[in-house]
C-alpha positions in Angstrom: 136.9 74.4 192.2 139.0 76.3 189.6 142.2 76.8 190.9 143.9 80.2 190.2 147.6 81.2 189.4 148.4 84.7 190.3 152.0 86.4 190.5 153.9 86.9 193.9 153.3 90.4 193.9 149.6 90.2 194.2 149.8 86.7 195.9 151.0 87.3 199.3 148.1 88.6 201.2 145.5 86.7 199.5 147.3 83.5 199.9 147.2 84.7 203.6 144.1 85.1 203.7 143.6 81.8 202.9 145.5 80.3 205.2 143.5 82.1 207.7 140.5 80.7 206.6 141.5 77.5 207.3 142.3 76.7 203.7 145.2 75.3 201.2 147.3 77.2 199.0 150.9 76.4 197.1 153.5 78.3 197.4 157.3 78.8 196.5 159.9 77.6 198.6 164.2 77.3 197.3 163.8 73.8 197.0 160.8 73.0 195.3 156.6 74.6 195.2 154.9 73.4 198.2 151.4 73.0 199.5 150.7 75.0 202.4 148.3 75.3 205.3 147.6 76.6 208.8 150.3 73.5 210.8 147.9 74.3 213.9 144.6 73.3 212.5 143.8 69.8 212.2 141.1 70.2 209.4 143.3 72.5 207.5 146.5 70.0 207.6 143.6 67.2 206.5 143.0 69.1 203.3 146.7 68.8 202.6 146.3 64.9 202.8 143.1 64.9 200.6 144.2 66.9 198.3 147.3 65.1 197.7 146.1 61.6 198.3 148.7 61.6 200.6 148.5 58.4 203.3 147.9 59.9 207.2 150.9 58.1 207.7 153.5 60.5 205.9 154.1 63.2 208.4 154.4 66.5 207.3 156.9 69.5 207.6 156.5 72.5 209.2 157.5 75.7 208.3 158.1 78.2 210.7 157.7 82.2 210.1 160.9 83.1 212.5 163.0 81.0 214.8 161.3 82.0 217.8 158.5 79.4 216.5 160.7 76.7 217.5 161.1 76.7 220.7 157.4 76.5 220.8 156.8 73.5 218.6 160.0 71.3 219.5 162.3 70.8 222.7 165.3 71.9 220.9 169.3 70.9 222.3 172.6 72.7 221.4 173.4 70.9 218.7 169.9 71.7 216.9 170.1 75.3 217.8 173.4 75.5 216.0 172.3 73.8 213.1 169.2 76.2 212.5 171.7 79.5 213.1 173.9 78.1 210.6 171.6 76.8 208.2 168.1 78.9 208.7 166.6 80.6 206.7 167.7 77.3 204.6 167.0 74.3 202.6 167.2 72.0 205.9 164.8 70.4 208.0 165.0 69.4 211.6 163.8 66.7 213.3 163.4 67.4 217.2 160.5 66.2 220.0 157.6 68.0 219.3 155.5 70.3 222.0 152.0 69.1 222.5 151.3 72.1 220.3 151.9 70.3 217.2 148.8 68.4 216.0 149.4 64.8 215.9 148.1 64.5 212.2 151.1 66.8 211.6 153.6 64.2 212.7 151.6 61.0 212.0 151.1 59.9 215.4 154.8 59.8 216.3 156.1 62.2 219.2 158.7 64.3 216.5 158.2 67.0 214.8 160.5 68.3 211.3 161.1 71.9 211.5 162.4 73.9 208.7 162.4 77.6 207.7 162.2 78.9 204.2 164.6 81.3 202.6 162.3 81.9 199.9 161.4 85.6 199.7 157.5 85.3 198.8 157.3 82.3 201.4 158.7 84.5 203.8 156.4 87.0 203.1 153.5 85.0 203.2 154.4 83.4 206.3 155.2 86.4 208.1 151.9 87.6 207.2 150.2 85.0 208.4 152.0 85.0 211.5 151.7 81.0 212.3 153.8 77.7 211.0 153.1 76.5 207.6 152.5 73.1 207.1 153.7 72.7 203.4 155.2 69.3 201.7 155.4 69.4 197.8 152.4 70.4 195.6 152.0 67.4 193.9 149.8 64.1 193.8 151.8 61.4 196.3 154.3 59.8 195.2 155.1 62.0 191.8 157.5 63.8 190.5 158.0 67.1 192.7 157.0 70.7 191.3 159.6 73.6 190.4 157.4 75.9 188.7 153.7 76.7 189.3 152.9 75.3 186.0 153.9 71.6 187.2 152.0 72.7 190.1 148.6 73.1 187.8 149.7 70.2 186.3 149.0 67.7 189.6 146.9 69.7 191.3 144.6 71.7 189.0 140.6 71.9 190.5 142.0 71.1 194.0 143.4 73.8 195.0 142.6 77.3 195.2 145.6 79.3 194.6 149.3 78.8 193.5 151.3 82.1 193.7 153.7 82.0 190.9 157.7 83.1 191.7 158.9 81.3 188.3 161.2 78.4 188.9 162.6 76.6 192.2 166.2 77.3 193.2 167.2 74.5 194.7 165.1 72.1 192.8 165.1 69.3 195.3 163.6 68.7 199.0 165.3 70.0 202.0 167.6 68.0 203.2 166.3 66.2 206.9 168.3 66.0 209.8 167.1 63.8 213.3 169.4 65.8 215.8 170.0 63.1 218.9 172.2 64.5 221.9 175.2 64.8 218.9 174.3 62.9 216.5 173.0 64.2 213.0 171.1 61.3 211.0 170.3 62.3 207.9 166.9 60.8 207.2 166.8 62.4 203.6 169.5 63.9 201.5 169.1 67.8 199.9 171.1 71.0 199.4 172.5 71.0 202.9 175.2 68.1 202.5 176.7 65.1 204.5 179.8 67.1 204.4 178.2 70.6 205.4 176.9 68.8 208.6 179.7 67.0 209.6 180.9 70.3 211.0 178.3 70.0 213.9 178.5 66.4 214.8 178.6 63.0 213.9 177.1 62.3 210.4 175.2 58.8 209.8 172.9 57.4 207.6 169.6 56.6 208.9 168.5 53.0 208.3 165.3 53.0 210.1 162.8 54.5 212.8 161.4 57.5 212.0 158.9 57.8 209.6 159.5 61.4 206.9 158.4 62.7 203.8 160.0 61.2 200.9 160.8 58.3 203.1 159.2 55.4 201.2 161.2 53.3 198.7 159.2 54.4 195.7 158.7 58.6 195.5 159.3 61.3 192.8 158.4 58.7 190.1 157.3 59.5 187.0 154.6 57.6 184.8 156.9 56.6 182.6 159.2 53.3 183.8 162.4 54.7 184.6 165.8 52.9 185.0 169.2 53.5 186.3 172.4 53.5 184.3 176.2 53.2 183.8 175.8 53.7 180.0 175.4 50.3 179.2 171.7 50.0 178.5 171.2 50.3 174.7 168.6 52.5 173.6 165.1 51.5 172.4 163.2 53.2 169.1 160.9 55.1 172.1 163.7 55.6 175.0 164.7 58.8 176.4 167.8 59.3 178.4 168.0 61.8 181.5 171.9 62.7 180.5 174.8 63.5 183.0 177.9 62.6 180.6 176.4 60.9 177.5 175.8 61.8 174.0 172.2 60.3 173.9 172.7 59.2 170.5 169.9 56.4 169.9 167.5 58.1 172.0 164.6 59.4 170.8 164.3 62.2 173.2 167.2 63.6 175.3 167.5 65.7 178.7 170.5 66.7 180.0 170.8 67.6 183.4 174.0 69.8 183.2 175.8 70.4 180.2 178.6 72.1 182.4 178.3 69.0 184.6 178.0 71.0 187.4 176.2 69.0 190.3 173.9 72.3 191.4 172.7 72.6 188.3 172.1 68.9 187.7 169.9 68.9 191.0 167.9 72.2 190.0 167.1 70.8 186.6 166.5 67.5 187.6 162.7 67.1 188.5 161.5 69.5 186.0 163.6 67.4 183.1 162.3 64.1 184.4 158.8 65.9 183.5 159.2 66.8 180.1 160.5 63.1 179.5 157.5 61.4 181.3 155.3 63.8 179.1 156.7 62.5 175.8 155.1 59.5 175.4 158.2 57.2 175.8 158.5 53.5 176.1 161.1 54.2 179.1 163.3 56.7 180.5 166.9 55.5 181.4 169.1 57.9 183.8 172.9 58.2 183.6 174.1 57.9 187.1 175.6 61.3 188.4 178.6 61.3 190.7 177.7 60.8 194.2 179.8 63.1 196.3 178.3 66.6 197.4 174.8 67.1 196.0 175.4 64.5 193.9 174.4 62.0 196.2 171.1 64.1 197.1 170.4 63.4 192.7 171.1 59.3 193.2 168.7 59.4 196.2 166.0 61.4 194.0 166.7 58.6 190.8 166.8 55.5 193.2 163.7 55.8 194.2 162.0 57.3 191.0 163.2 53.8 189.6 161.8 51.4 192.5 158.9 50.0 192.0 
């Protein structure tokens, strides 16, 4: 299969189409290129799995065309409904019951369903076209480092795939943030763009320590090839190291990214998967990453880096 990259103008109705079909396409969202298919049909959500080598037991996101899709999918309460007219069309994701119209190799078996609606122009379009809820985790092998541009895209998935559509780079540059919504309760299951302090404004913020299973949700994820550690700036530098910068110099380093010169936390999060890429394609020994402050989207970064550095 030869898999082709065409631009968003002409991409919309073919990647439709092959949605339709019962096939698998990538596609830009805000937060980073995902891999799309029809959430309804089994077979077509299977393709997702295979061609990611992604385990049945990760559970997959659904995106839906318009909000009316949710009360269709997922038995939504107050506190949910809130959260998706505040934050949808958005970089969060809800986690709510699912309907018995969700197919259970959409939610791995379990009896919830994460709901999310992209603010993504071209995703829009293509989803409105459509007309059904996109099933769409990142573009990219399991486990690696998340796409922002259809070129990374190529890059994992190339003679997989059909189609990318191409809308140049991500906004967001990392995952929607995931919300479990319980009576009101907000656990955030994974950190993103919508923050701990964004939420708290519609119930009581925790942490979530266990239960549910959700994409990104194992220990190691977004890792690159290249052994990558965390640190305070006390690590000194080997002849082949590269250092993912926040604050340092990177003098001693052989190759340097830095993830905001402005240190500016947005910025830091947009840049961040795309500069872990160039380092884990420079044939270093090791990548060491400064720690970034973790307040704000900052903590969303530290999530990303812990578990690109567990092993």
């Amino acid at each position: 299969m030869k898999t082709l990259v065409v631009p968003s103008d002409s991409g919309v109705s073919a990647a439709a189409a092959i949605l339709a079909s019962g096939g698998i396409v990538a596609l830009p969202t805000e937060t980073v290129y995902g891999l799309g298919a029809d959430a309804l049909n089994p077979a077509a959500c299977a393709a997702i799995f295979e061609a990611k080598d992604r385990p049945l037991s990760d559970p997959l996101i659904v995106h839906v065309p318009d909000p009316d899709w949710i009360f269709r999918l997922a038995e939504i309460s107050p506190p949910a409904a809130r959260l998706a007219e505040c934050f949808w069309p958005g970089p969060l994701t809800i986690v709510l019951p699912r309907t018995r119209l969700v197919p259970c190799i959409v939610t791995s078996g379990q009896e919830t369903v994460a709901l999310r609606m992209s603010a993504h122009p071209v995703f829009q379009a293509v989803a409105a076209a459509f007309g059904r809820p996109i099933a769409a985790p990142s573009a990219n092998r399991f486990g690696r480092i998340s796409p922002t541009s259809a070129e990374h895209v190529v890059a994992e998935l190339e003679g997989r795939i059909p189609l990318v559509v191409d809308a140049g780079p991500c906004a967001h540059g990392i995952e929607s943030t995931i919300v479990h919504v319980t009576g009101d309760r907000l656990r955030i299951l994974r950190r993103g763009p919508v923050t701990a302090e964004q939420l708290a404004e519609f119930g009581d913020v925790q942490e979530a320590r266990d239960g549910i299973a959700v994409p990104g949700g194992l220990k190691s994820h977004y890792a690159p090839r290249t052994p990558l550690v965390i640190s305070d700036g006390l690590l000194k530098p080997g002849p082949n190291d590269g250092l993912l910068a926040w604050d340092g110099t990177g003098e001693g380093f052989r190759r340097v990214e830095f993830l905001s010169p402005a240190q500016d936390l947005r910025e830091a999060a947009a840049n961040l998967y795309a500069a872990m890429r160039r380092l884990d394609e420079a044939g270093l020994d090791r990548i060491i990453a400064e720690r970034v402050p973790e307040t704000g989207l900052g903590a969303a970064v530290m999530e990303r880096l812990r578990k690109a550095s567990a092993r």
